[in-house]
Structure formats: structure tokens, C-alpha cells
C-alpha positions as CSV (number, residue, x, y, z in Angstrom):
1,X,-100.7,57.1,-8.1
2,X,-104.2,56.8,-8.3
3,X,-106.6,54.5,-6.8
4,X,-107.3,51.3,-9.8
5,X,-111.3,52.8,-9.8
6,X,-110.4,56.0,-11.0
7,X,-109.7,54.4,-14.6
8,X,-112.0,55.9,-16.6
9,X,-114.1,53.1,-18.1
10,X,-113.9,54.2,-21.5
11,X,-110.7,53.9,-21.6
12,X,-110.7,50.5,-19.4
13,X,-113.0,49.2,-22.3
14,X,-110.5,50.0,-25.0
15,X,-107.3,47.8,-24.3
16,X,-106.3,45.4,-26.7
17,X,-102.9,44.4,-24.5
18,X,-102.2,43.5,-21.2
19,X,-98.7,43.2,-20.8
20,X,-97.7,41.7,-16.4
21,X,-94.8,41.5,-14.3
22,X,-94.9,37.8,-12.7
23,X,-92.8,38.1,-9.4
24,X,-95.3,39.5,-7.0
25,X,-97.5,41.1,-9.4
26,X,-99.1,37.2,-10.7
27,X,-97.5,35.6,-7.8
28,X,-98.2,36.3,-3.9
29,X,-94.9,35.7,-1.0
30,X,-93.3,33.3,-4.2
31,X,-96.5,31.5,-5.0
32,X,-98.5,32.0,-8.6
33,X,-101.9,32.1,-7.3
34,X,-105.1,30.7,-8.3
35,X,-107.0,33.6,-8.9
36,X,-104.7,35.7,-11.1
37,X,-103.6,32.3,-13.3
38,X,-107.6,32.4,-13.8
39,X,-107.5,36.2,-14.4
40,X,-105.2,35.3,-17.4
41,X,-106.8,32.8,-18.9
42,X,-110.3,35.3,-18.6
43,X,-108.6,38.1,-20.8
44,X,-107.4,35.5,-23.3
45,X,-111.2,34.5,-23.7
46,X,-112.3,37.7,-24.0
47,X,-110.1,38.4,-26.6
48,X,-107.3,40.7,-25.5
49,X,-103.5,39.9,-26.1
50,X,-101.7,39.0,-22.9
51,X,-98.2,38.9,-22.6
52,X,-95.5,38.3,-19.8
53,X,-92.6,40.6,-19.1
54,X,-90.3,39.4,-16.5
55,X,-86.4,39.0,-15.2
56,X,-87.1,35.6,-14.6
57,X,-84.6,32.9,-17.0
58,X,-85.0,31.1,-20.4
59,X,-86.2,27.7,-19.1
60,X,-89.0,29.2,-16.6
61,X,-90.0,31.3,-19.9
62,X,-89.6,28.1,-22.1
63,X,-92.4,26.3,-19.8
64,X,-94.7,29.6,-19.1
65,X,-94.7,29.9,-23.3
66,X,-96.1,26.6,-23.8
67,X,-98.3,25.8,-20.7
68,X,-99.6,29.1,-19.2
69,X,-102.7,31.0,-20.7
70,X,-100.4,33.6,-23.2
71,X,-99.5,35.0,-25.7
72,X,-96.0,35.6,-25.5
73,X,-93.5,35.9,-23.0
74,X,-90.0,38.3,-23.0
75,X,-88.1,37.0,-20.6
76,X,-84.5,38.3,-18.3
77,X,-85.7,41.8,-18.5
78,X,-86.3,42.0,-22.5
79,X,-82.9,39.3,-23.7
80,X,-85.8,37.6,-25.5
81,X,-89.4,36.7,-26.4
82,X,-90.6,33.4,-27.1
83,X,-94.7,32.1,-27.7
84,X,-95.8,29.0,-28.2
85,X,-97.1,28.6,-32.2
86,X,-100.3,26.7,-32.2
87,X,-100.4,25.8,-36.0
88,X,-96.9,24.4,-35.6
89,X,-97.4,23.2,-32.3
90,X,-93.6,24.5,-31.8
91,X,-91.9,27.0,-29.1
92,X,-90.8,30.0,-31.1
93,X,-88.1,32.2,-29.9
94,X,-86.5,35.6,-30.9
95,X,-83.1,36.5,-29.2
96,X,-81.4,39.9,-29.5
97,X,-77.8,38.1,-29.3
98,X,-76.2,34.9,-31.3
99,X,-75.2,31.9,-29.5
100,X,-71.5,33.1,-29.9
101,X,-72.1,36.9,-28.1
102,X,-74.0,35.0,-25.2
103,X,-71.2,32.4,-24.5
104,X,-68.5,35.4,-24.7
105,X,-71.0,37.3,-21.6
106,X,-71.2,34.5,-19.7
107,X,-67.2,34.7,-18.8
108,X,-67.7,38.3,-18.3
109,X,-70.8,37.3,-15.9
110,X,-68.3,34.9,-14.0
111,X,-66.3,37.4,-13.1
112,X,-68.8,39.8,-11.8
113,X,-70.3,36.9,-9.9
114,X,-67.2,36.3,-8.3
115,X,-66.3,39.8,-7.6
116,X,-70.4,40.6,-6.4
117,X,-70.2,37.1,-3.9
118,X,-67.0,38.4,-2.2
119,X,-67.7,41.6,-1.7
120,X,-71.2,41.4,-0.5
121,X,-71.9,39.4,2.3
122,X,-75.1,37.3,2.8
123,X,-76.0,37.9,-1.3
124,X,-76.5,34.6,-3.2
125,X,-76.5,33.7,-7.3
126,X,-80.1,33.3,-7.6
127,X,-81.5,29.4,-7.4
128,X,-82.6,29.5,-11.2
129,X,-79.4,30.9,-12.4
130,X,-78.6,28.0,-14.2
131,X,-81.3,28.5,-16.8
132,X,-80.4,31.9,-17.8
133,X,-78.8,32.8,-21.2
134,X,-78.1,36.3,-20.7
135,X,-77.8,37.8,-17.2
136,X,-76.4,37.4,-13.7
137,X,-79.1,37.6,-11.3
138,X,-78.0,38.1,-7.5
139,X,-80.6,37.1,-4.5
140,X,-80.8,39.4,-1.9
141,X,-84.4,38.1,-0.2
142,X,-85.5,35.1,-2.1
143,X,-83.3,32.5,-0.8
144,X,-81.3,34.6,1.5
145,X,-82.3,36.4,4.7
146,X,-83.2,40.3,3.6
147,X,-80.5,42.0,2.6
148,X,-80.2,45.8,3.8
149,X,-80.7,48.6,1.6
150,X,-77.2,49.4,1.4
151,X,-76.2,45.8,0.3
152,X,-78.9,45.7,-2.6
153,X,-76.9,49.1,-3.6
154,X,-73.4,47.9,-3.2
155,X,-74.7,44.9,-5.4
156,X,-75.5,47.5,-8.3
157,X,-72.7,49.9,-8.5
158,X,-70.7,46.5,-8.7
159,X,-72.4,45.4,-11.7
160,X,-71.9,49.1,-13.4
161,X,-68.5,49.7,-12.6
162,X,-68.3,46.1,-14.8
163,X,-69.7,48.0,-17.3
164,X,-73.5,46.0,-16.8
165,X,-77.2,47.4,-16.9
166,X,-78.8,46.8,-13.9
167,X,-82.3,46.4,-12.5
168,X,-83.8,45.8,-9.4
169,X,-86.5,43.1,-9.1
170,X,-88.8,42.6,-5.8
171,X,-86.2,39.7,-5.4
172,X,-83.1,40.0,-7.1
173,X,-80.7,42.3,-8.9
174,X,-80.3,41.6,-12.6
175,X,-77.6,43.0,-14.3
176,X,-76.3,42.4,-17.8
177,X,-74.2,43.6,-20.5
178,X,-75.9,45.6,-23.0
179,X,-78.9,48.5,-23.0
180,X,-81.7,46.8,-23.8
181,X,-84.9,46.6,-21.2
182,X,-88.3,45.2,-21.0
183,X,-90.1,48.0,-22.9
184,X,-87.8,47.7,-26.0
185,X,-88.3,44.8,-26.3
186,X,-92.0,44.9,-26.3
187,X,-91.6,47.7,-28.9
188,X,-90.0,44.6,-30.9
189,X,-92.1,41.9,-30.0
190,X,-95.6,44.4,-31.0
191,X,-93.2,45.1,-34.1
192,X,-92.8,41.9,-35.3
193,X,-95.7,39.3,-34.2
194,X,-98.8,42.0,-34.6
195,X,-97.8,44.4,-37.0
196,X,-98.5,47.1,-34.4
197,X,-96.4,50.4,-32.7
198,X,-96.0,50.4,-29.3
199,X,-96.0,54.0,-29.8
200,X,-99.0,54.5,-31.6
201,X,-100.7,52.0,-28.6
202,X,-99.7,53.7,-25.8
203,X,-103.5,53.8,-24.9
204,X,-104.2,50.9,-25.4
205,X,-102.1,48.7,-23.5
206,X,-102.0,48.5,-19.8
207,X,-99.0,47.0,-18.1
208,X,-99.0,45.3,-14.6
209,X,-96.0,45.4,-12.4
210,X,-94.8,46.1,-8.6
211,X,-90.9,47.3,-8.5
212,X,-88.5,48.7,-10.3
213,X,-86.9,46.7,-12.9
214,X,-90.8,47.6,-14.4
215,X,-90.1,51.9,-13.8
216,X,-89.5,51.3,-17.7
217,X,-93.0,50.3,-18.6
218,X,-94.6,52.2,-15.8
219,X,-93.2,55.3,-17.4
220,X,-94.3,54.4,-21.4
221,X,-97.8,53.6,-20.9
222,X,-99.9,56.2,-19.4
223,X,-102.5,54.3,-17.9
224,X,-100.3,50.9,-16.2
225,X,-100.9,49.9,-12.8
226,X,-99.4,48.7,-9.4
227,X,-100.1,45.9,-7.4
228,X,-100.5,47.3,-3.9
229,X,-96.9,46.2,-3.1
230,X,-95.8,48.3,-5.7
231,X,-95.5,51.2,-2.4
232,X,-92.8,49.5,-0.8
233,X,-90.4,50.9,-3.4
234,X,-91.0,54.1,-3.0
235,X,-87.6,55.3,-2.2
236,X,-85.9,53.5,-5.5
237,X,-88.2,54.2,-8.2
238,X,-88.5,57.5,-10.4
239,X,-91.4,56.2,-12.1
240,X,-95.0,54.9,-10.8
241,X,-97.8,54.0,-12.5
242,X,-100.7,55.5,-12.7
243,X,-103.0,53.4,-10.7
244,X,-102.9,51.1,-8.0
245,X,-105.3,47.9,-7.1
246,X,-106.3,47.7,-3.9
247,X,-104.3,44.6,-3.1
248,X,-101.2,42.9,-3.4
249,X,-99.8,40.5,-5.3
250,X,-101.7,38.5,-7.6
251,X,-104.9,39.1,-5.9
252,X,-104.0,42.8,-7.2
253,X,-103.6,41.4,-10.8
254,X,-106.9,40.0,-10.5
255,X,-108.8,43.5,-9.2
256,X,-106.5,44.9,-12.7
257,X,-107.9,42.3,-15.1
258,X,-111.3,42.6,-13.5
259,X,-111.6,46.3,-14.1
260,X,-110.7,45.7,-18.0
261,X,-113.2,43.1,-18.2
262,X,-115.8,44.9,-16.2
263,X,-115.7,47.8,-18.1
264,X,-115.9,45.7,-21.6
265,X,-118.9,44.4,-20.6
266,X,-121.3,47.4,-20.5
């Protein structure tokens, strides 16, 4: 990884996308704050697309949609997208499965849970469980005192052996049945709300994460960045981004967003 000012400017100057993490990329120890909500709402106004990628549920991405400075937001680690339509003043949303397919997961979910609870000790369901549509997500340091390495692994071959995907997130594991992520769904979303290739974009867009549930996107776009805290997963990711801000959390996101803007400017 490369230090954030060794972006070339040129290239800084020609994203049209910003596409962010919100666990400790936007927010800072579990708090969104002030200066990356403002950083945000400053690329909106200067007229690039910004749009939210995160494991977090439905209802957290049903409120972010229509109140926070965005474009769009794909939410539980690329289940969905949804964006807020200002000509219909309505909350759109495009799911990959029916109502029917999600009900049938849940019971598969339950099981998992079960079998993930009893064999892990100290693990939790995740407080905003109850608002998700298409994963199980599994605390191991939100809620719960830090669980060991070894634990957050145990947690993960149990949800593959049940036949799940699963990521880890700075804060939970997030495992679900099915092989889609959060870069194919922003493939779709670019697809089908702008017309546009993720693939022919590549340079373009600059992504914004901090662990490994975002190796996907780091990976894809040659030029994403880390928040600083992006270095304490070292030993679980195959794939870091290219640069790094010199700070963490959402002060980090703000250094990232500056740099874009910065280099617009001239």
C-alpha cells in the first residue's frame, strides 16, 4: 500500500464515483463522525456519485437511502441496493431474491445460528439482526468482549460447512447463502441506474474501505484506498488497496474525499 499522497492528481481529478465502506471507514470506535458525514455531502456538491457499500441490514440501509447525503446504498454485502428517488419522493429498492427465496433462507439461517451460538463461546447474533432480509450476521467485538482469532475462524468454517458465503467485517461475520458480494453488485447497480460498466470504470471510481469483507472491491479498482485501520487485517486479507490515508476511521475518509476534491480544483 501506498501512502493516500502518492495518488497521482491527474487521476485524483478524474473520478466520477466514490463508492465507501461505513463501519470504521465513515464511522470512528462505532460513531459516524462529523467530518466524514460532511465529507459526503462535499462530493455530492461537487458533483461526483457517492454510493454506500456495507454488511450492515435493510432497515439501517432503508434510513441511510433517504436521510444521508447519497446516492445509493447496497446493503448486507451486495443482497440489495436501494436510493432514495427525488422526483417520486419514494425509496426505491432492487433485490437479487423474491420474498419467497428470502423466507425459505431465513430457516436455513436459524439453524446455522443455533449451531454457530453453541459451538462458539462468547459470539453473539448481532444487535441489528432483526432488520436483516438476507444474512446471519455473528458479533464477535461489537457487543461482545473481543473474540480471539481462532473463534472469529471457527465462526466461518461453521457457516461454509452449511454451505454459506462468508465475510469478515471489522465487527462481525456475515455469512449467507448464495455467491453474490459487494462488487457484483455494484457491477449491477452502475448497470442499471447510470447506464455505465463497472469494467469500463475501473479508473474512475475509487472505493473506501478498512477490512475484509471489502478484499472484493479493493482488488477490482486499481486505485481504492484504506483507512489507516485497514493494517490491522493484515494477516486475513489477500487483497489491499492501493493507498492508505493517513488516519483512521472516518477522519481517514475525510483525508480520501479531500484528495479528490483537492485535486479537482486545480
Amino acid at each position: 500500500m501506498r501512502a493516500l499522497n502518492e495518488l497521482p492528481r491527474t487521476v485524483a481529478a478524474g473520478m466520477h464515483t466514490v463508492f465507501s465502506d461505513i463501519d470504521d471507514t465513515l464511522t470512528t470506535d462505532g460513531q459516524l463522525v462529523p467530518q466524514a458525514y460532511v465529507a459526503l455531502d462535499t462530493l455530492r456538491r461537487a458533483g461526483l456519485r457517492v454510493i454506500l457499500i456495507t454488511g450492515r441490514p435493510a432497515g439501517w440501509c432503508d434510513h441511510i437511502a433517504r436521510m444521508w447525503p447519497v446516492d445509493a446504498v447496497i446493503g448486507e454485502n451486495g443482497a440489495f441496493y436501494y436510493w432514495h428517488d427525488p422526483v417520486e419522493r419514494k425509496l426505491q429498492c432492487r433485490h437479487l431474491l423474491d420474498t419467497v427465496a428470502r423466507q425459505t433462507n431465513t430457516e436455513r439461517l436459524a439453524a446455522v445460528r443455533d449451531t454457530i451460538l453453541r459451538e462458539v463461546p462468547g459470539c453473539a447474533v448481532a444487535s441489528d439482526q432483526f432488520c436483516r432480509l438476507y444474512d446471519l450476521a455473528i458479533d464477535f467485538c461489537e457487543d461482545v468482549l473481543a473474540l480471539a482469532d481462532a473463534d472469529v475462524d471457527r465462526i466461518v468454517a461453521l457457516m461454509e460447512a452449511a454451505g454459506m458465503t462468508a465475510k469478515v467485517s471489522s465487527i462481525h461475520v456475515n455469512g449467507w447463502f448464495g455467491q453474490y458480494d459487494k462488487l457484483s453488485m455494484a457491477h449491477l447497480l452502475m448497470r442499471e441506474r447510470y447506464g455505465l460498466e463497472l469494467s469500463r470504470e475501473r479508473e474512475k471510481c475509487m472505493f473506501v474501505g478498512d477490512s475484509p469483507n471489502d478484499a472484493p472491491m479493493f482488488a477490482y479498482l486499481p486505485h481504492a484506498a484504506g483507512v489507516a485501520n485497514v493494517a490491522a487485517f493484515a494477516g486475513r486479507m489477500f487483497h489491499f488497496p492501493s493507498y492508505v490515508a493517513p488516519s483512521r476511521g472516518g477522519a481517514g475518509f475525510a483525508e480520501v474525499a479531500q484528495a479528490l476534491l483537492t485535486a479537482r480544483q486545480r
